[in-house]
C-alpha positions as CSV (number, residue, x, y, z in Angstrom):
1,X,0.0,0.0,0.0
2,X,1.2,2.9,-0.9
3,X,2.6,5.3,1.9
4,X,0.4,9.0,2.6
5,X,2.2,12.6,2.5
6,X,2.3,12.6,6.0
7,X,4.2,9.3,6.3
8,X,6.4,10.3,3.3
9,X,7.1,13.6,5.2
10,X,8.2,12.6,8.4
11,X,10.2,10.1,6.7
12,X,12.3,12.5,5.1
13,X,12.2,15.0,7.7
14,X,13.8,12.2,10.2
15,X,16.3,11.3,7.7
16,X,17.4,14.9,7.5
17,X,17.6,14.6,11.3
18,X,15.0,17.4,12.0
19,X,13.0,18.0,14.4
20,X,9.2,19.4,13.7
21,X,10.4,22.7,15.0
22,X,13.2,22.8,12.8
23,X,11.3,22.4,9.7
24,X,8.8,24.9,10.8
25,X,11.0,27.7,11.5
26,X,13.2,27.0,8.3
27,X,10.4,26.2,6.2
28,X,8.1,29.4,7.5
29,X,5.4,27.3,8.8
30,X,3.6,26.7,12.3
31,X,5.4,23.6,14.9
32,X,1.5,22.5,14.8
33,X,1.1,22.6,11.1
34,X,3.9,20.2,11.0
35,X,2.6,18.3,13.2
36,X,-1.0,17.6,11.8
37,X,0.7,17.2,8.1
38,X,2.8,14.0,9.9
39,X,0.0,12.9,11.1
40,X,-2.6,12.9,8.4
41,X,-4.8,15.2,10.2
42,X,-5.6,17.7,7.7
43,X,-4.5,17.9,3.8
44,X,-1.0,18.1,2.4
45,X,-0.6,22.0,1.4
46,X,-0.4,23.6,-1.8
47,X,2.4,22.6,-4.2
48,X,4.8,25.9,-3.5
49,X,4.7,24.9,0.3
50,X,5.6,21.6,-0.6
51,X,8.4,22.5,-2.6
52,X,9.6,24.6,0.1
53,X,9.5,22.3,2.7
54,X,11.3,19.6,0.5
55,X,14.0,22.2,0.2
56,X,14.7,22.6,3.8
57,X,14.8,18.5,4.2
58,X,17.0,18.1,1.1
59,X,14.7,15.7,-0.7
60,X,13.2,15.3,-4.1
61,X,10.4,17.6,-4.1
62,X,8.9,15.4,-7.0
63,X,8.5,12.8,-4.4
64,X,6.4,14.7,-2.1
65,X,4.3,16.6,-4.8
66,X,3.2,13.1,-5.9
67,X,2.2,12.0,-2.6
68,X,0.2,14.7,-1.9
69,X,-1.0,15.0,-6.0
70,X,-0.3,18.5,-6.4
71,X,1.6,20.6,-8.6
72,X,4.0,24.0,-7.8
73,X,2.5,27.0,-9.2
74,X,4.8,27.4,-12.0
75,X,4.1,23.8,-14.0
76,X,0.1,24.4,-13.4
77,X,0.6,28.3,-14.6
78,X,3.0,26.4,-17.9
79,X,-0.5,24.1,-18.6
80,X,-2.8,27.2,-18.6
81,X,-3.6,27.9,-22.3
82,X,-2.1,25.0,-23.7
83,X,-4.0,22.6,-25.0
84,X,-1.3,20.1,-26.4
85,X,0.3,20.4,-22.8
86,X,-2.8,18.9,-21.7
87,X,-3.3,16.4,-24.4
88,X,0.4,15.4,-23.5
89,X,-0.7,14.6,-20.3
90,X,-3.5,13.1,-20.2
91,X,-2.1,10.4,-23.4
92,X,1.0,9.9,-20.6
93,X,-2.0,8.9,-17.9
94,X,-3.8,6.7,-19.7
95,X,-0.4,4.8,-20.8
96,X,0.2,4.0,-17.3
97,X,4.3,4.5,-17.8
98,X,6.9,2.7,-15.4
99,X,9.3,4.6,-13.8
100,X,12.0,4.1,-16.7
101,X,9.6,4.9,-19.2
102,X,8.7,8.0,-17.4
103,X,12.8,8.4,-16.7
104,X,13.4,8.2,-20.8
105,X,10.2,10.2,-21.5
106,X,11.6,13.1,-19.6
107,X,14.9,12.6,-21.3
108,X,13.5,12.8,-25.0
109,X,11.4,16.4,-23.9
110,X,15.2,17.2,-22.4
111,X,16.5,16.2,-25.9
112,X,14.3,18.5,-28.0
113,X,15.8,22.1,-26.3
114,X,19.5,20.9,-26.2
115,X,20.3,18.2,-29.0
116,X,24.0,17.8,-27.5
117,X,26.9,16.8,-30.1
């Protein structure tokens, strides 16, 4: 089963070895806020927060952006009035793509601005 945001979060916040208070005053949040987002009691925050907080820790803020499935401000403001951006998408969904396919996916789209030797 897979693991929530809150799980995910204190996960990575222990392996960064901080405390709840830590994160909260680097991170510009409330101790209690941390607290409840640990614990599953209310819902992960918006993407921006996320990417904040996943800063501080030092992990993958992909990782905790998928957990709570949300996006930072700048990719949903990128989607807005772009229809092929959301066709795009939505054929990735439906193709249900493994990691690696995802991994060499990302690596063609990375291919089309820099072409390399």
């Amino acid at each position: 089963m897979a693991r929530s945001f809150g799980e995910i979060l204190r996960a990575r916040r222990r392996d960064a070895k901080m405390s709840q208070r830590q994160l909260a005053q680097e991170s510009g949040v409330d101790f209690s806020y941390v607290s409840k987002l640990e614990n599953d009691r209310i819902p992960p925050p918006a993407g921006d927060t996320i990417v904040r907080i996943a800063k501080v820790i030092g992990c993958d803020p992909g990782e905790l952006l998928a957990a709570a499935k949300k996006m930072p401000s700048r990719v949903e403001d990128g989607l807005v009035g772009a229809p092929e951006a959301h066709r795009f998408l939505q054929a990735a969904s439906s193709m249900k793509l493994s990691r690696e396919e995802w991994e060499t996916l990302i690596g063609k789209l990375e291919s089309l601005r820099d072409p390399g030797p």
